[in-house]
TORMAR-540046 format. One line per field, with one value per residue: x, y, z of N, C-alpha, C, O in turn. Coordinates in Angstrom, 2 decimals. Layout:
% TORMAR-540046
n.c1: [X:...]
n.c2: [Y:...]
n.c3: [Z:...]
ca.c1: [X:...]
ca.c2: [Y:...]
ca.c3: [Z:...]
c.c1: [X:...]
c.c2: [Y:...]
c.c3: [Z:...]
o.c1: [X:...]
o.c2: [Y:...]
o.c3: [Z:...]
% end
This chain:
% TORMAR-540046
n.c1: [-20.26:-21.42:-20.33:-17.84:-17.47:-18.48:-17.08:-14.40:-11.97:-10.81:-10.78:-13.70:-13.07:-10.75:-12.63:-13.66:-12.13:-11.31:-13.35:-13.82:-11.58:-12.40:-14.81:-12.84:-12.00:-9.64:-8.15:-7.20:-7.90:-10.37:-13.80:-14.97:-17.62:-17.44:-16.79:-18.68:-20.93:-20.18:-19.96:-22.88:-23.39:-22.69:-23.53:-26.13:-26.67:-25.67:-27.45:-29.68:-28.96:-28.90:-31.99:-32.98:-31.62:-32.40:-35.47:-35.20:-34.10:-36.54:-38.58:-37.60:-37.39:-40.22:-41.13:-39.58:-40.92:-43.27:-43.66:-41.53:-43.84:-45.71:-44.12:-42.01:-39.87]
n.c2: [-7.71:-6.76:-4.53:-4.85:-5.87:-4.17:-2.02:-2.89:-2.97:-4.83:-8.04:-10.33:-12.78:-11.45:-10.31:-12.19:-13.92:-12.06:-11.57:-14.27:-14.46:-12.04:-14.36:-16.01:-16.74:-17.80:-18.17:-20.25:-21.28:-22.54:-22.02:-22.70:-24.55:-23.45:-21.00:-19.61:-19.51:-17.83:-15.49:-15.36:-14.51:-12.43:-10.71:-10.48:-9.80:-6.88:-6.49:-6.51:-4.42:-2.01:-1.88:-1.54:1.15:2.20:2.11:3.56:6.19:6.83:6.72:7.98:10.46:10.92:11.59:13.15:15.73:15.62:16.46:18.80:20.50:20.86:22.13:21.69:20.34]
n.c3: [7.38:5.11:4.60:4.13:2.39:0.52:0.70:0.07:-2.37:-4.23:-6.19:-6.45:-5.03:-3.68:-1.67:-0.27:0.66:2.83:3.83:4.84:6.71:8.72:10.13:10.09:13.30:15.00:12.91:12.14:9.23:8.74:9.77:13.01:14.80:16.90:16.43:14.87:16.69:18.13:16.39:15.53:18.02:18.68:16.79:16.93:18.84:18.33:17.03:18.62:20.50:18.60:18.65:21.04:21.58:19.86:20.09:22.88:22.73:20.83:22.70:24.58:23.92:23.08:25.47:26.21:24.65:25.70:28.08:28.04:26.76:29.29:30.63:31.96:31.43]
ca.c1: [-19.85:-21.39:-19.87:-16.20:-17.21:-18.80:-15.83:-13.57:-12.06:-10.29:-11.34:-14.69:-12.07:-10.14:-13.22:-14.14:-10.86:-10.80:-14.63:-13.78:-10.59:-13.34:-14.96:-12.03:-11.26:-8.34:-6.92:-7.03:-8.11:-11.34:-14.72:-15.54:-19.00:-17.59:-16.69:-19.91:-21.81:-19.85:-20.24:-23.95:-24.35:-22.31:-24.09:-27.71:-26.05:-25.67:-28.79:-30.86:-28.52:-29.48:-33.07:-32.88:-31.08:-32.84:-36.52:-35.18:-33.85:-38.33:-39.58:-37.36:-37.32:-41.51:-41.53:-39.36:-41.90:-44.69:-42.77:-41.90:-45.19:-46.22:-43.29:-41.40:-37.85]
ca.c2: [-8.45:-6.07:-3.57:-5.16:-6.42:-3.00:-0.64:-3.32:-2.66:-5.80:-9.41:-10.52:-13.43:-10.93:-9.47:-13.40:-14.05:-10.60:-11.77:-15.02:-14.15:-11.89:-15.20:-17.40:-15.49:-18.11:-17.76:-21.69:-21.73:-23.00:-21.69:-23.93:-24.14:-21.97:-19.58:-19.55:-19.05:-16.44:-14.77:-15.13:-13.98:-10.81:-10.14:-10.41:-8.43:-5.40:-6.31:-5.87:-2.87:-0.86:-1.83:-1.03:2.48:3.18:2.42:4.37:7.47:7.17:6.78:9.47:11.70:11.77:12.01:15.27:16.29:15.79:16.98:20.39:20.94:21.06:23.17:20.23:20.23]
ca.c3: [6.22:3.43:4.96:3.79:0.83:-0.37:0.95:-0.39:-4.12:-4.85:-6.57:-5.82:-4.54:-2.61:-0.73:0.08:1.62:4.17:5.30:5.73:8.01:9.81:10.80:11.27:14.58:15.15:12.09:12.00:8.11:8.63:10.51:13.74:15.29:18.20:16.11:14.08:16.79:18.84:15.39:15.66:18.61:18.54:15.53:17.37:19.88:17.76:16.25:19.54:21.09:17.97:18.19:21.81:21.51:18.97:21.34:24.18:22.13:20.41:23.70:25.33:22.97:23.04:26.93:26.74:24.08:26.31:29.43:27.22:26.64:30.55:31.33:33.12:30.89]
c.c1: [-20.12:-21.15:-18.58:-16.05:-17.82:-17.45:-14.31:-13.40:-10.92:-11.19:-12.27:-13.90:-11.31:-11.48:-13.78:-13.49:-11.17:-12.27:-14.00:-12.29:-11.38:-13.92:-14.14:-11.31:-9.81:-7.59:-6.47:-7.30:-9.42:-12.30:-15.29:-16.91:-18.85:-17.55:-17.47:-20.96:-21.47:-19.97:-21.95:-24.34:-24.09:-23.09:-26.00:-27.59:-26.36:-26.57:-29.64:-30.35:-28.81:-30.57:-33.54:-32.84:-32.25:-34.70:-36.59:-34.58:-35.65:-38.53:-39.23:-37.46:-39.19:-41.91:-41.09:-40.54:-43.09:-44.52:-42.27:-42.88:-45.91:-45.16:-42.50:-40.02:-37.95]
c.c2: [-7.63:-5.00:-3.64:-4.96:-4.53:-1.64:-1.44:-2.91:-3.41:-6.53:-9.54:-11.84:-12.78:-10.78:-11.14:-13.46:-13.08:-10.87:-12.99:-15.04:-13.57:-13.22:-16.05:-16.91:-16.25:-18.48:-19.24:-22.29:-22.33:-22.14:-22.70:-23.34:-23.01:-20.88:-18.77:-18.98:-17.65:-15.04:-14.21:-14.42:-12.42:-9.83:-9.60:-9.58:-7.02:-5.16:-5.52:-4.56:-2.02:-0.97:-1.12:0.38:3.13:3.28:3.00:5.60:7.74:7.49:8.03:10.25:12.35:11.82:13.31:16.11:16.97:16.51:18.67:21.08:21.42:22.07:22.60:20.51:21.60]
c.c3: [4.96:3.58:4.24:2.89:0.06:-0.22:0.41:-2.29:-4.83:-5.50:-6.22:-4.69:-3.25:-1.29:0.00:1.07:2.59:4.70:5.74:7.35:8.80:10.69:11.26:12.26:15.24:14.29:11.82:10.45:7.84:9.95:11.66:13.94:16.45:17.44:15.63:15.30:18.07:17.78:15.40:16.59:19.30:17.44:16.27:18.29:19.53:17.32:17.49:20.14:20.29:18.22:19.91:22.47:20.49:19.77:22.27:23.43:21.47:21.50:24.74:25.29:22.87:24.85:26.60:25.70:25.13:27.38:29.17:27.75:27.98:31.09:32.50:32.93:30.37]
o.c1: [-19.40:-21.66:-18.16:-15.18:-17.29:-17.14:-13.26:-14.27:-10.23:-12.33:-12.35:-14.22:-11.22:-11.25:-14.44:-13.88:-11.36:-12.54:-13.57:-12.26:-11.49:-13.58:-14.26:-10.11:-8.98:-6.52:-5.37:-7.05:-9.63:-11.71:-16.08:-17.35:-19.61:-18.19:-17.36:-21.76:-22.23:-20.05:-22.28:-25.34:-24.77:-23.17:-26.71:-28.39:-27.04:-26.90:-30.11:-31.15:-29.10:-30.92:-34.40:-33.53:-32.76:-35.17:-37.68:-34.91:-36.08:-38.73:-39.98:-37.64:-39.55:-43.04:-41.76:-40.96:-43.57:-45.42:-42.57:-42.95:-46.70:-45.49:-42.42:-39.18:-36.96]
o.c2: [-7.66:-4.20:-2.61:-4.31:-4.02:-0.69:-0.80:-2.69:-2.94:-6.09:-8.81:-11.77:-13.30:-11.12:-10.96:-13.18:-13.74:-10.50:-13.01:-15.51:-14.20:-13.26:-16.73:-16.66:-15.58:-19.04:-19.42:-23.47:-22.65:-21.68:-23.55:-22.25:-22.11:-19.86:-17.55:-18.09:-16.86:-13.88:-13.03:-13.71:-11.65:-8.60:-8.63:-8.67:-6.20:-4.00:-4.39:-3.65:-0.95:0.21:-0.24:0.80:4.25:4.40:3.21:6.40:8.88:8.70:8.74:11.05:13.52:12.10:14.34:17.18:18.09:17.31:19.59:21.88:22.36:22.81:22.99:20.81:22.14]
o.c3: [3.97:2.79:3.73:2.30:-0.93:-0.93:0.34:-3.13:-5.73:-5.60:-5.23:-3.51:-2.13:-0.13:1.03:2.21:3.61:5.84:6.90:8.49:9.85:11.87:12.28:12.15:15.87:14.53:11.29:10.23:6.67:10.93:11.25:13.56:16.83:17.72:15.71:15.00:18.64:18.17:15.31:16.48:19.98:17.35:16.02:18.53:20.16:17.06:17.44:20.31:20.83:18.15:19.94:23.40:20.45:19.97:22.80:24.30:21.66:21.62:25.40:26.21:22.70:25.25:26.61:26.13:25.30:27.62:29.93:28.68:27.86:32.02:33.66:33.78:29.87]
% end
């Protein structure tokens, strides 16, 4: 969402409109609860796969360290 609105360079109006079409995924004119929370939970999605990726790229990244160091990798 502040992804749109910041790479957007219309209306503060315009950049309203082009999120909310992001959420109304059927284009029905209005936001339902399904849609709200398939929104949510794609969103928590990406939240935990970065937090994820980004824990297993730390934790991998200081095994090969340590694994280096012994003459392993």
């Amino acid at each position: 969402m502040i992804v749109l609105y910041v790479m957007s360079n219309g209306s503060p109006e315009d950049n309203l409109r082009q999120i909310f079409r992001v959420f109304d995924i059927n284009q029905d004119g209005a936001i339902s609860m399904k849609e709200l929370r398939r929104i949510v939970k794609d969103v928590y999605h990406l939240l935990t796969l970065g937090f994820t990726n980004t824990l297993n790229n730390h934790l991998l990244g200081g095994l090969s360290r340590d694994a280096s160091k012994f003459g392993i990798f």
